[in-house]
N, CA, C and O atoms as a printed pandas DataFrame, in Angstrom:
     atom_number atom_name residue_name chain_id  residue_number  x_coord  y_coord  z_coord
0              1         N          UNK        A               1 -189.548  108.471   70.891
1              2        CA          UNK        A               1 -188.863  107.196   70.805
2              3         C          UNK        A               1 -188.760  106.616   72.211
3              4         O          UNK        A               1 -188.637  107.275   73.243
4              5         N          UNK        A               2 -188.815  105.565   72.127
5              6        CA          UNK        A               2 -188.689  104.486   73.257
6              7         C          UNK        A               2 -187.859  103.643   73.780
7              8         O          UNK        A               2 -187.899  102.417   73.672
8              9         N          UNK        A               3 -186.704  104.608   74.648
9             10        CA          UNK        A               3 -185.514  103.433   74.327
10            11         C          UNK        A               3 -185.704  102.689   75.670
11            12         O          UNK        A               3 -186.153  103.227   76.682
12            13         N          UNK        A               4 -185.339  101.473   75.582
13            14        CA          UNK        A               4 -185.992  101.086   77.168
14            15         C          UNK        A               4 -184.684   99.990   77.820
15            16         O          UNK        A               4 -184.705   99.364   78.880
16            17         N          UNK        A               5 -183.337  100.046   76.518
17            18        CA          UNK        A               5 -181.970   99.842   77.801
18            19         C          UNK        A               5 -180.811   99.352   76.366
19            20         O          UNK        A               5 -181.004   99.108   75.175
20            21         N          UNK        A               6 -180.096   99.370   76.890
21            22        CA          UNK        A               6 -178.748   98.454   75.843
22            23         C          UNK        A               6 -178.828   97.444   75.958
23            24         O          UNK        A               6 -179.010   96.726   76.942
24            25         N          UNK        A               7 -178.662   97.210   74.644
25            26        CA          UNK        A               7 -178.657   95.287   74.168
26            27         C          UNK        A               7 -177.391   94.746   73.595
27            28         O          UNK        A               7 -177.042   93.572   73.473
28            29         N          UNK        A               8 -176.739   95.916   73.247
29            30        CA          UNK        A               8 -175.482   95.529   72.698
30            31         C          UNK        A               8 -174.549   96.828   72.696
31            32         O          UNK        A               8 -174.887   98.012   72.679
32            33         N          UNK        A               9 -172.791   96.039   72.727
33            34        CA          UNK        A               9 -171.724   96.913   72.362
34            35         C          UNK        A               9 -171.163   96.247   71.221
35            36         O          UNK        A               9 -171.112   95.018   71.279
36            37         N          UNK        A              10 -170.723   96.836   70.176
37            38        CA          UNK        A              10 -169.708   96.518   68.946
38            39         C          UNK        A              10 -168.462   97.126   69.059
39            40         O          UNK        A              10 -168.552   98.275   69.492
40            41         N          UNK        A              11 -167.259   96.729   68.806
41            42        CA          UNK        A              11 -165.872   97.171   68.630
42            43         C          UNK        A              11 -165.390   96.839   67.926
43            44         O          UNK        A              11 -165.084   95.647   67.903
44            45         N          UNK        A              12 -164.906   98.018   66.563
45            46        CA          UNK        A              12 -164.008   97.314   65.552
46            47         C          UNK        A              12 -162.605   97.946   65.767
47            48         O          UNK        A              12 -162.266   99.101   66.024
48            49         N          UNK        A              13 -161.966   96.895   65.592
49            50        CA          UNK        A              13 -160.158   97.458   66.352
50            51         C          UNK        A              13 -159.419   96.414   65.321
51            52         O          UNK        A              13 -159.835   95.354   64.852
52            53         N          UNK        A              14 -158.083   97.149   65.127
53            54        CA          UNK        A              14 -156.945   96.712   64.678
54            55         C          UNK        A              14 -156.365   95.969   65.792
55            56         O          UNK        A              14 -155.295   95.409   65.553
56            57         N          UNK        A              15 -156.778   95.874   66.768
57            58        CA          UNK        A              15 -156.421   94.587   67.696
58            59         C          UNK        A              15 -157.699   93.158   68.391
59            60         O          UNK        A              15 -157.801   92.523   69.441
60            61         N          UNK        A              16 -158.339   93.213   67.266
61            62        CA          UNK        A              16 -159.452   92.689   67.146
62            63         C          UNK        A              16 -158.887   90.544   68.162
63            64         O          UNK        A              16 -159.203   89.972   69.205
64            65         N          UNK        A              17 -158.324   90.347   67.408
65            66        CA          UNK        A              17 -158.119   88.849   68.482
66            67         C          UNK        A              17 -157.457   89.268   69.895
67            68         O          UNK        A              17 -157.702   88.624   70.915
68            69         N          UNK        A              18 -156.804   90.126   69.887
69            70        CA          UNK        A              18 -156.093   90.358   71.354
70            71         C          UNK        A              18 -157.195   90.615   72.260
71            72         O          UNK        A              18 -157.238   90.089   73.372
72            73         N          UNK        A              19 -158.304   91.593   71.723
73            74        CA          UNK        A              19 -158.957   91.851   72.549
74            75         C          UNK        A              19 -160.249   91.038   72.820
75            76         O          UNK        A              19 -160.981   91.260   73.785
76            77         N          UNK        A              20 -160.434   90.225   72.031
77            78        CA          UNK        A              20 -161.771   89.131   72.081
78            79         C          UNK        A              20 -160.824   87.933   73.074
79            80         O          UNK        A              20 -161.413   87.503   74.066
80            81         N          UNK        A              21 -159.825   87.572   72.887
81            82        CA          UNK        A              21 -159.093   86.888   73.672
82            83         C          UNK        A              21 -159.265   87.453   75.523
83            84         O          UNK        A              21 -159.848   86.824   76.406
84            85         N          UNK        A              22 -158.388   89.107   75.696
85            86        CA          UNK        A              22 -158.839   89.553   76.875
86            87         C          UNK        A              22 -160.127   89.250   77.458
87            88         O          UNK        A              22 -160.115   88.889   78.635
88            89         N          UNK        A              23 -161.768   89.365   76.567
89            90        CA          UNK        A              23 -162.879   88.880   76.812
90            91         C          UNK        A              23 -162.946   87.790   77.335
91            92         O          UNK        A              23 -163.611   87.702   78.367
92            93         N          UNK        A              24 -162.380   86.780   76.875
93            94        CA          UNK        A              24 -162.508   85.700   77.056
94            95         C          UNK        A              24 -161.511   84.830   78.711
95            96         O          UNK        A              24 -161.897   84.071   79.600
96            97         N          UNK        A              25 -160.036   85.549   78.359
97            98        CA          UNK        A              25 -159.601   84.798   79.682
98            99         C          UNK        A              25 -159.662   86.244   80.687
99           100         O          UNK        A              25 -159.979   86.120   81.870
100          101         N          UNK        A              26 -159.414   87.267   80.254
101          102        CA          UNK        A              26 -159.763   88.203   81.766
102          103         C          UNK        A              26 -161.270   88.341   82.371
103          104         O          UNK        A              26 -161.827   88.088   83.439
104          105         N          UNK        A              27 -161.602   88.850   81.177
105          106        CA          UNK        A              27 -163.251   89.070   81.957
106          107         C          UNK        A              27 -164.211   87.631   81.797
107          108         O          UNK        A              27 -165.430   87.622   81.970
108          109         N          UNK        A              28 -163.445   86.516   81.457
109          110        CA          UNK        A              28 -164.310   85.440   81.533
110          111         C          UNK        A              28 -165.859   84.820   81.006
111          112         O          UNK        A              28 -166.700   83.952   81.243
112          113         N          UNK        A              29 -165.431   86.324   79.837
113          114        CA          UNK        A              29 -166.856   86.016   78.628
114          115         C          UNK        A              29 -167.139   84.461   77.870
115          116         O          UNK        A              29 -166.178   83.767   78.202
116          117         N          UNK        A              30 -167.698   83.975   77.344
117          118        CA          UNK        A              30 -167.662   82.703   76.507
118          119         C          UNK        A              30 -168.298   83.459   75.545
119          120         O          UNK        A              30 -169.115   84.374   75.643
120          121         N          UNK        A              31 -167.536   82.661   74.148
121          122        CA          UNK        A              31 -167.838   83.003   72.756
122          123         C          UNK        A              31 -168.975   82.372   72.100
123          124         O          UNK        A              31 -169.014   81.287   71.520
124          125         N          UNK        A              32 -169.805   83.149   72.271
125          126        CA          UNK        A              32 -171.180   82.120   71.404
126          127         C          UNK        A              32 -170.797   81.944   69.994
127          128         O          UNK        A              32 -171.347   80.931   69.559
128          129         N          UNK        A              33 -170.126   82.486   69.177
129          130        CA          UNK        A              33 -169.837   82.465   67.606
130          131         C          UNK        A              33 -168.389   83.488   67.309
131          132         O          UNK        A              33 -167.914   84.480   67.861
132          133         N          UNK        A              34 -168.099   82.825   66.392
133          134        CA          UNK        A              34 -166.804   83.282   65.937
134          135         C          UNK        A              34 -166.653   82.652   64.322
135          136         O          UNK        A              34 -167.109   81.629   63.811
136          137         N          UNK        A              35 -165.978   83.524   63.895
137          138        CA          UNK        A              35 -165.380   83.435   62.482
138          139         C          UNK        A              35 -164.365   84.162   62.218
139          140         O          UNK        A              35 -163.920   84.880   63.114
140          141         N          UNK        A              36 -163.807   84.154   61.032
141          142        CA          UNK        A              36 -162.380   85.213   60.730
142          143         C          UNK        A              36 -162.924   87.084   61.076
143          144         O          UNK        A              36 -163.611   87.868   60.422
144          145         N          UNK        A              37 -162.504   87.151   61.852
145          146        CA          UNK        A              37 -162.049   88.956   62.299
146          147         C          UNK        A              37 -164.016   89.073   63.032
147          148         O          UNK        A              37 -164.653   90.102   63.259
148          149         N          UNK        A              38 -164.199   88.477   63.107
149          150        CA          UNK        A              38 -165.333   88.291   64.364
150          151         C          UNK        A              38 -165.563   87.323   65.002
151          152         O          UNK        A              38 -165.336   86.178   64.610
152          153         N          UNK        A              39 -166.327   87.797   66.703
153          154        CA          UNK        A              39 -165.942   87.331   67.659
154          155         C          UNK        A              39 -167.940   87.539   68.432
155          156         O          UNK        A              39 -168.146   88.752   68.434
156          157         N          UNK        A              40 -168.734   87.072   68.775
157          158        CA          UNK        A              40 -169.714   87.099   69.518
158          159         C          UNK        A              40 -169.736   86.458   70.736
159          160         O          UNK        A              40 -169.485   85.254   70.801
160          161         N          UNK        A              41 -170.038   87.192   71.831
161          162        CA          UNK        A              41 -170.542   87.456   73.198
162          163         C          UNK        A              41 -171.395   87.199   74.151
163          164         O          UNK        A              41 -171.189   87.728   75.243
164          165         N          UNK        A              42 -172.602   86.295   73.969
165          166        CA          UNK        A              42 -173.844   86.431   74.527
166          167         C          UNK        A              42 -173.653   86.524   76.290
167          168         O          UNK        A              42 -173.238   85.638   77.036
168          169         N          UNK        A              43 -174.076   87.806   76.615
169          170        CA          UNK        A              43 -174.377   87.984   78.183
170          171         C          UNK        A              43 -175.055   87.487   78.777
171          172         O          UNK        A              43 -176.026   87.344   78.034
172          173         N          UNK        A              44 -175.406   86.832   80.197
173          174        CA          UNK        A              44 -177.044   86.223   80.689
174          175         C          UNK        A              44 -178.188   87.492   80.777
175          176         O          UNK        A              44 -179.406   87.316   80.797
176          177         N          UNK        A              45 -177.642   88.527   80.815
177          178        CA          UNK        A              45 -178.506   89.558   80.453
178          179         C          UNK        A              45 -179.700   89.519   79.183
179          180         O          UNK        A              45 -180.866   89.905   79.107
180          181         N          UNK        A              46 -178.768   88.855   78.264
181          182        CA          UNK        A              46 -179.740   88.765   76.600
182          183         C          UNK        A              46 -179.045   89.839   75.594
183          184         O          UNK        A              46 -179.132   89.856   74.366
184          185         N          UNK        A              47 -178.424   90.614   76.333
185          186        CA          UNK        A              47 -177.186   91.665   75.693
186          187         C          UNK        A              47 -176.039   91.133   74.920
187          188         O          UNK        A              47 -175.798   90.013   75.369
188          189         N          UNK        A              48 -175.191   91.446   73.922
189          190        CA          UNK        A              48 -174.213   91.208   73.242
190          191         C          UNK        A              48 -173.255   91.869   73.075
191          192         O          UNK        A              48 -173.587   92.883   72.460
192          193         N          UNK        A              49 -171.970   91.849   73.343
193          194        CA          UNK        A              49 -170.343   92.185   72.599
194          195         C          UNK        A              49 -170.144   91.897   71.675
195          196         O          UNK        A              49 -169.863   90.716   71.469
196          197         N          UNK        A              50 -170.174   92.562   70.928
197          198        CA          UNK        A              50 -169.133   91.773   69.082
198          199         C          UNK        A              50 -168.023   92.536   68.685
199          200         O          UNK        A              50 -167.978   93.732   68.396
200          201         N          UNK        A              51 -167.114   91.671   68.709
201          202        CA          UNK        A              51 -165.307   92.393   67.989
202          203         C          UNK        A              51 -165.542   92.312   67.002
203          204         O          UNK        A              51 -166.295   91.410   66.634
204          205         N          UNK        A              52 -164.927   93.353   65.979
205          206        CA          UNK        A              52 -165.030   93.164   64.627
206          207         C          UNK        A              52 -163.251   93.410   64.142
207          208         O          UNK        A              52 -162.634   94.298   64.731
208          209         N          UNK        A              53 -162.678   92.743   63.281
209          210        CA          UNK        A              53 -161.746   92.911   63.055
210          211         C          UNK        A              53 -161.539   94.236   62.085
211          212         O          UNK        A              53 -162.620   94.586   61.612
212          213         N          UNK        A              54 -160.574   94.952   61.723
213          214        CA          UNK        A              54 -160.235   96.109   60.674
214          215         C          UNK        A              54 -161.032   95.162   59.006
215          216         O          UNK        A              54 -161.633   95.703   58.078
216          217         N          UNK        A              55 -160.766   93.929   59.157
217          218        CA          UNK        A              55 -160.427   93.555   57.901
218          219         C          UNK        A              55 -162.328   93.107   57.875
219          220         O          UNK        A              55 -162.845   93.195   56.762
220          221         N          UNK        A              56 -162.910   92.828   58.612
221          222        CA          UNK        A              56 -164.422   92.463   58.855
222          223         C          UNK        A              56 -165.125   93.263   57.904
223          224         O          UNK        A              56 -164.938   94.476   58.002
224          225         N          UNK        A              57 -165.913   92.849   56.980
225          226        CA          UNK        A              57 -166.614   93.550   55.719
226          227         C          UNK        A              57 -167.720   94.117   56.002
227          228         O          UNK        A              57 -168.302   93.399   56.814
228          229         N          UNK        A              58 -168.653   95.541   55.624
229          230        CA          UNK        A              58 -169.551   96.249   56.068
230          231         C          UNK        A              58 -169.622   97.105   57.436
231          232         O          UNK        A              58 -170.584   97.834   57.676
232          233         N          UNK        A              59 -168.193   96.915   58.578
233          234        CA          UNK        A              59 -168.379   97.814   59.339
234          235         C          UNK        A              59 -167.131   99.031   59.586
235          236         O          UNK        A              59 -166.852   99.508   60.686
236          237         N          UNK        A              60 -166.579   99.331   58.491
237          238        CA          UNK        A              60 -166.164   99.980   57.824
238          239         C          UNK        A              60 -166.447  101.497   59.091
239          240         O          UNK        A              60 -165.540  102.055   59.709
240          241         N          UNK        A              61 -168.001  101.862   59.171
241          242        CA          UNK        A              61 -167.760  103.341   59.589
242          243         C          UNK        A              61 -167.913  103.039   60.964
243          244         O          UNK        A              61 -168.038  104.133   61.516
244          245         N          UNK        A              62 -167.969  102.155   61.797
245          246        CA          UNK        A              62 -167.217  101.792   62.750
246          247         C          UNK        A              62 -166.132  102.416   63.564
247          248         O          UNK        A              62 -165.279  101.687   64.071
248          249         N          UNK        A              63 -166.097  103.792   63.739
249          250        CA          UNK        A              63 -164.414  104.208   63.851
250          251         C          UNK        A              63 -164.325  104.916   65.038
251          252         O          UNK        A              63 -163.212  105.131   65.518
252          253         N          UNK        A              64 -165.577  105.406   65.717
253          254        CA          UNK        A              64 -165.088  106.040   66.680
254          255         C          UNK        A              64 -165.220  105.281   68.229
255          256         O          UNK        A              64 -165.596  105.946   69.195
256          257         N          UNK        A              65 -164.909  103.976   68.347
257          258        CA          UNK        A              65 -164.711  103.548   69.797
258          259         C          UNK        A              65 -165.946  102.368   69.453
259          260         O          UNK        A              65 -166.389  101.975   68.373
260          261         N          UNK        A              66 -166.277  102.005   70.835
261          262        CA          UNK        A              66 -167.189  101.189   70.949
262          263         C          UNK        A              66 -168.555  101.661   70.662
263          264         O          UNK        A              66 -168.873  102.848   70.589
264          265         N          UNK        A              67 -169.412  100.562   70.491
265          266        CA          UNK        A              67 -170.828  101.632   69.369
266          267         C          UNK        A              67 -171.485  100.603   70.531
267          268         O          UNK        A              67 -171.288   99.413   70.776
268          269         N          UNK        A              68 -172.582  101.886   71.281
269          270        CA          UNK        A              68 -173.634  100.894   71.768
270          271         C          UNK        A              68 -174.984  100.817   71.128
271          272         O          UNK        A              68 -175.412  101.609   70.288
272          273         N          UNK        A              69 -175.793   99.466   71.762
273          274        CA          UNK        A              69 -177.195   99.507   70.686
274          275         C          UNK        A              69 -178.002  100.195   71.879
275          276         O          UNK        A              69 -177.820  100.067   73.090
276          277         N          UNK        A              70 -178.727  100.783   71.355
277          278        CA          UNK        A              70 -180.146  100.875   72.258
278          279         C          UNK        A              70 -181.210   99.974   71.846
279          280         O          UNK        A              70 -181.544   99.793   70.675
280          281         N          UNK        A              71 -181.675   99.472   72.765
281          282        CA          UNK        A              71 -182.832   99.062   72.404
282          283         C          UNK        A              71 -184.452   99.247   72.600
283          284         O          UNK        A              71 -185.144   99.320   73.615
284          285         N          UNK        A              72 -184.794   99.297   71.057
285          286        CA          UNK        A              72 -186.463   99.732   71.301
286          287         C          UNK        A              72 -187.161   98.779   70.513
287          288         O          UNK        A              72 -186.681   98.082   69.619
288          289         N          UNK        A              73 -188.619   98.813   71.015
289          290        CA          UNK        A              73 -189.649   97.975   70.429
290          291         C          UNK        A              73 -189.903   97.836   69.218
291          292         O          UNK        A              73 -190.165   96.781   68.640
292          293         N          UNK        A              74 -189.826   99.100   68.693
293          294        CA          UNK        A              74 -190.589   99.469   66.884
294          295         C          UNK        A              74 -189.199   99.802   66.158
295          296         O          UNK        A              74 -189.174  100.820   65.465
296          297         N          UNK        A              75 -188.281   99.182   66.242
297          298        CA          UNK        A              75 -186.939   99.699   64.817
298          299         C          UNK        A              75 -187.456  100.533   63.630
299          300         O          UNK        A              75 -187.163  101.726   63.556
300          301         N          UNK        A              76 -188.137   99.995   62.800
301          302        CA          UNK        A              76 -189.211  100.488   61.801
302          303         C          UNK        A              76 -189.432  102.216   62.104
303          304         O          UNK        A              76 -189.116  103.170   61.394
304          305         N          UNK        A              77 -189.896  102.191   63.034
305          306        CA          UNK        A              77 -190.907  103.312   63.557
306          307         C          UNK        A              77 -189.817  104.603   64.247
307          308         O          UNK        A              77 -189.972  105.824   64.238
308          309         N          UNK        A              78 -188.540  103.647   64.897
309          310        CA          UNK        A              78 -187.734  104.503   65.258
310          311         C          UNK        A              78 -186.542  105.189   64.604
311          312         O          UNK        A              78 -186.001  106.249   64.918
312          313         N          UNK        A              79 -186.234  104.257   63.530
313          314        CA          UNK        A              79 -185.311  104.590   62.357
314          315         C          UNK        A              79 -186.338  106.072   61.782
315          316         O          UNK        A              79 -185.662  107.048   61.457
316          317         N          UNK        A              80 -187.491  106.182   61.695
317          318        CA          UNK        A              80 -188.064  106.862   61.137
318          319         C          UNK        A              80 -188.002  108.059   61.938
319          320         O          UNK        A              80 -188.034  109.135   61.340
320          321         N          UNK        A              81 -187.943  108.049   62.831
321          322        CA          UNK        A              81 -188.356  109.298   64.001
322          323         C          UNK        A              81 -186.743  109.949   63.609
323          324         O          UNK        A              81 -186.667  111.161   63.405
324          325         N          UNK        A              82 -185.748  109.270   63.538
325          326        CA          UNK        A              82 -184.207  109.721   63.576
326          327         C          UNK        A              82 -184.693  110.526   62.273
327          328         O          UNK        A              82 -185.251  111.618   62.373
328          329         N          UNK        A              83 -184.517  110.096   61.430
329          330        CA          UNK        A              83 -184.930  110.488   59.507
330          331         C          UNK        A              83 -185.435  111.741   59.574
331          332         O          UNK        A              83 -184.898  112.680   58.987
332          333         N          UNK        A              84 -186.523  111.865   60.304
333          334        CA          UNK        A              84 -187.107  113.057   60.950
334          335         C          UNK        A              84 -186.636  114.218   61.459
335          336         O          UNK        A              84 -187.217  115.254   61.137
336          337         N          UNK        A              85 -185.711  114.265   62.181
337          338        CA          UNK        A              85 -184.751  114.672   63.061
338          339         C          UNK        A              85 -183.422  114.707   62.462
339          340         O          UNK        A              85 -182.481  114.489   63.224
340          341         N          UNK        A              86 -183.127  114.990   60.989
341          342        CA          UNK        A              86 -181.878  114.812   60.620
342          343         C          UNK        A              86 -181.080  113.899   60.885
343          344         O          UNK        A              86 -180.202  113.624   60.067
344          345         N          UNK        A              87 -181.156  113.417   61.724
345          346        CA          UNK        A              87 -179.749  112.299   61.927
346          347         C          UNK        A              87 -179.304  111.284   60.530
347          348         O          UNK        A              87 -179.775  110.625   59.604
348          349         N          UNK        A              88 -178.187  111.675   61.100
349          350        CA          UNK        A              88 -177.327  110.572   59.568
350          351         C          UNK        A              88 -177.332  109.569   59.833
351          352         O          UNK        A              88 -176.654  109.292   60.821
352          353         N          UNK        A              89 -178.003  108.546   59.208
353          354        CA          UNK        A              89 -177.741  106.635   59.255
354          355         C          UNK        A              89 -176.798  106.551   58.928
355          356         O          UNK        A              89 -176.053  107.470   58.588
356          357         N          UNK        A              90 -176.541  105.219   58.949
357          358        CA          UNK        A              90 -174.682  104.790   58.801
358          359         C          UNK        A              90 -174.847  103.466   58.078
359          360         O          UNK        A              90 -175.844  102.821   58.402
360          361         N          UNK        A              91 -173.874  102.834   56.953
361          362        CA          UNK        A              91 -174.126  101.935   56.858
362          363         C          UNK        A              91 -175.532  101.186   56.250
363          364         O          UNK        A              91 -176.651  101.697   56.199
364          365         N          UNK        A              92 -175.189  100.000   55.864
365          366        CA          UNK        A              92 -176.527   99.353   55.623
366          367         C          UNK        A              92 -177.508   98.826   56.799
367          368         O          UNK        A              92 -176.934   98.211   57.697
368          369         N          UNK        A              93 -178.801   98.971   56.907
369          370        CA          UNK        A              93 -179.628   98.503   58.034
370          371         C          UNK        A              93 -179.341   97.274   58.249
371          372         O          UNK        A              93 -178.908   96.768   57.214
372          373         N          UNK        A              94 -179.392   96.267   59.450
373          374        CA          UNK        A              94 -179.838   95.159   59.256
374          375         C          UNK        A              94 -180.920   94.832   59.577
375          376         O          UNK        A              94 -181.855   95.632   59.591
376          377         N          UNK        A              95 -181.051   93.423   59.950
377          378        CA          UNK        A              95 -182.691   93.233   60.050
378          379         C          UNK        A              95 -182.942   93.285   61.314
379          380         O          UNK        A              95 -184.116   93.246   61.682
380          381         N          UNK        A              96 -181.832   93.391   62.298
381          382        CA          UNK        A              96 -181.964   93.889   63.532
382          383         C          UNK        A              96 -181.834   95.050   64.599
383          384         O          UNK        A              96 -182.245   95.193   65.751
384          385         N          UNK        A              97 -180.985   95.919   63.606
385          386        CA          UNK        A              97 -180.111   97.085   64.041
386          387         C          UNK        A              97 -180.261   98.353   62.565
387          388         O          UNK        A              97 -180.483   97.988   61.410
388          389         N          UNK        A              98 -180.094   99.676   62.946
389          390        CA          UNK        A              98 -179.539  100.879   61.994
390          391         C          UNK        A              98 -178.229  101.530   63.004
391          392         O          UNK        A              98 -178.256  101.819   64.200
392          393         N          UNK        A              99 -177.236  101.614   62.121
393          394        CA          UNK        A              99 -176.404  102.730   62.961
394          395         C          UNK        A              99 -176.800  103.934   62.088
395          396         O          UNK        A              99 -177.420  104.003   61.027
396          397         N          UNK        A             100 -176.010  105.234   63.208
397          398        CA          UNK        A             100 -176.198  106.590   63.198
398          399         C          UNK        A             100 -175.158  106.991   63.924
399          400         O          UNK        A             100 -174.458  106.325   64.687
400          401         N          UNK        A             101 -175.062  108.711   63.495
401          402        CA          UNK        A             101 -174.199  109.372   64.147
402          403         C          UNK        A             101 -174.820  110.416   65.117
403          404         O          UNK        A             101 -175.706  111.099   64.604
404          405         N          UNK        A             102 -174.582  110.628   66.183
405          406        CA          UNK        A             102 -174.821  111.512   67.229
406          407         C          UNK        A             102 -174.175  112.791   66.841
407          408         O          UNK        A             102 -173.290  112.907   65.994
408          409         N          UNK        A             103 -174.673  113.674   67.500
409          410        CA          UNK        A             103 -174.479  115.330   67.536
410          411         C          UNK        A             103 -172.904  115.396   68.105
411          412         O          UNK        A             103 -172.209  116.320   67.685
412          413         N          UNK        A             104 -172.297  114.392   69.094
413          414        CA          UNK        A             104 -171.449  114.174   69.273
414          415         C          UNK        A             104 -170.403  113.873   68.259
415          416         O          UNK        A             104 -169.378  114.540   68.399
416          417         N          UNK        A             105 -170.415  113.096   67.352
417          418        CA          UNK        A             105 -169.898  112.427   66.153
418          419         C          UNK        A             105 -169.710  111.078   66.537
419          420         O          UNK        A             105 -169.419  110.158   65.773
420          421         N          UNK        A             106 -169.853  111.019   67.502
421          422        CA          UNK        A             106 -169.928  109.158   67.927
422          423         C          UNK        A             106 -171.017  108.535   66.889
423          424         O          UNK        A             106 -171.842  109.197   66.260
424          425         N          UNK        A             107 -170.834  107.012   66.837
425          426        CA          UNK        A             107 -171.685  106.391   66.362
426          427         C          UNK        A             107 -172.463  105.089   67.148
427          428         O          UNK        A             107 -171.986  104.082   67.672
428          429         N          UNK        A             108 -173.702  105.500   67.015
429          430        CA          UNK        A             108 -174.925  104.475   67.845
430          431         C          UNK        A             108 -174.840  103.562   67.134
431          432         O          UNK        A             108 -174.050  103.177   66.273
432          433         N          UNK        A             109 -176.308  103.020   67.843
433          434        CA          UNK        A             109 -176.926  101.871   67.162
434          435         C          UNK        A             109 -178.530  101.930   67.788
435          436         O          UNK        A             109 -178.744  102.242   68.960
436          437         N          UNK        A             110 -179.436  101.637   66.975
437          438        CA          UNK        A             110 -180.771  101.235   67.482
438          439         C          UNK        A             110 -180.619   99.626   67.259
439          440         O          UNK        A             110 -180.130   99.090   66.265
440          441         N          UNK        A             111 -181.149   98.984   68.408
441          442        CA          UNK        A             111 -181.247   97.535   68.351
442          443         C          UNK        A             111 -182.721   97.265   68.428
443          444         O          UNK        A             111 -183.271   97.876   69.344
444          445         N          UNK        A             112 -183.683   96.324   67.523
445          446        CA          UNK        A             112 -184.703   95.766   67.917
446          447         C          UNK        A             112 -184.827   94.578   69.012
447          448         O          UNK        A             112 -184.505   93.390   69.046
448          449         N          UNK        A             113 -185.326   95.304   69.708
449          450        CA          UNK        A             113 -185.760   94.291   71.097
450          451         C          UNK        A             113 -186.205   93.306   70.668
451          452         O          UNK        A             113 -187.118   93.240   69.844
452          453         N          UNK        A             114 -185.288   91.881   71.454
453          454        CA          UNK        A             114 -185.792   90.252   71.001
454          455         C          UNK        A             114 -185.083   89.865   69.692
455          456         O          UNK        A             114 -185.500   88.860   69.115
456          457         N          UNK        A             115 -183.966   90.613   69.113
457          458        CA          UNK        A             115 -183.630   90.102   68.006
458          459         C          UNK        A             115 -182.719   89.786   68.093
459          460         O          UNK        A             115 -182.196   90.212   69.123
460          461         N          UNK        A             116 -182.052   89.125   67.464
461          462        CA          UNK        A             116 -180.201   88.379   67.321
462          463         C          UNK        A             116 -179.018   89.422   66.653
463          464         O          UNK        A             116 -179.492   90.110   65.749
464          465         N          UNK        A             117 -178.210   89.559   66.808
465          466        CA          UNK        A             117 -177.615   90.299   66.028
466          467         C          UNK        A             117 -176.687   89.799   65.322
467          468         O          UNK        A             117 -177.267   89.639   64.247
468          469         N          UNK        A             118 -175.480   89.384   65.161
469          470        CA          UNK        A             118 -174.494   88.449   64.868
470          471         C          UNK        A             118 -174.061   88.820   63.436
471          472         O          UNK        A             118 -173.961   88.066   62.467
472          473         N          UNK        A             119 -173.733   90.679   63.543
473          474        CA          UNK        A             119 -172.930   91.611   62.852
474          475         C          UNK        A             119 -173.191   91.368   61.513
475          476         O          UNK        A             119 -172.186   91.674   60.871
476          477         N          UNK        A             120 -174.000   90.996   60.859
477          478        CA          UNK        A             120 -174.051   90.945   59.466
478          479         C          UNK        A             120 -174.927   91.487   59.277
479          480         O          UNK        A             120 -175.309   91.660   58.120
């Protein structure tokens, strides 16, 4: 597999506006998109933050801290290599991302390089 850097962090918290708020006036993020109990990030990097609220639908296994993406070229190809390798997927795929759980019990993310994410 080919991971070639992070493209994204996700956080789902029971303090989901407090802390998209902190984003916004401490660390001086701007919100590319928002809706009820989510919050999007765009970095000049091309990287993304997304808050997810408790109440936010489908990210449910979400639970252990902040989830980063990696990003690789072939999603397809790399979801497959995990499958291979036992690893547990998480969740439904999207068309940009699979989560998984690490040997750790943390939970990843594979991100496809060049794609949008915007948690659904």
């Amino acid at each position: 597999m080919d991971i070639s850097g992070i493209g994204w962090m996700g956080v789902r918290s029971g303090k989901a506006e407090e802390l998209a708020r902190f984003f916004q006036e401490v660390l001086s993020l701007e919100v590319a998109h928002s809706e009820d109990e989510f919050w999007v990030f765009d970095l000049r990097d091309g990287s993304q933050i997304e808050v997810f609220g408790e109440a936010f639908p489908g990210k449910e296994h979400l639970t252990t801290g902040p989830v980063v993406g990696l990003l690789v070229d072939d999603l397809a190809a790399a979801t497959e290599e995990l499958k291979r390798h036992g690893v547990e997927l998480l969740g439904a795929p999207g068309p940009s991302w699979q989560h998984f759980r690490g040997p750790d019990g943390g939970i990843y993310e594979l991100k496809q390089r060049g794609e949008g994410h915007r948690g659904q």
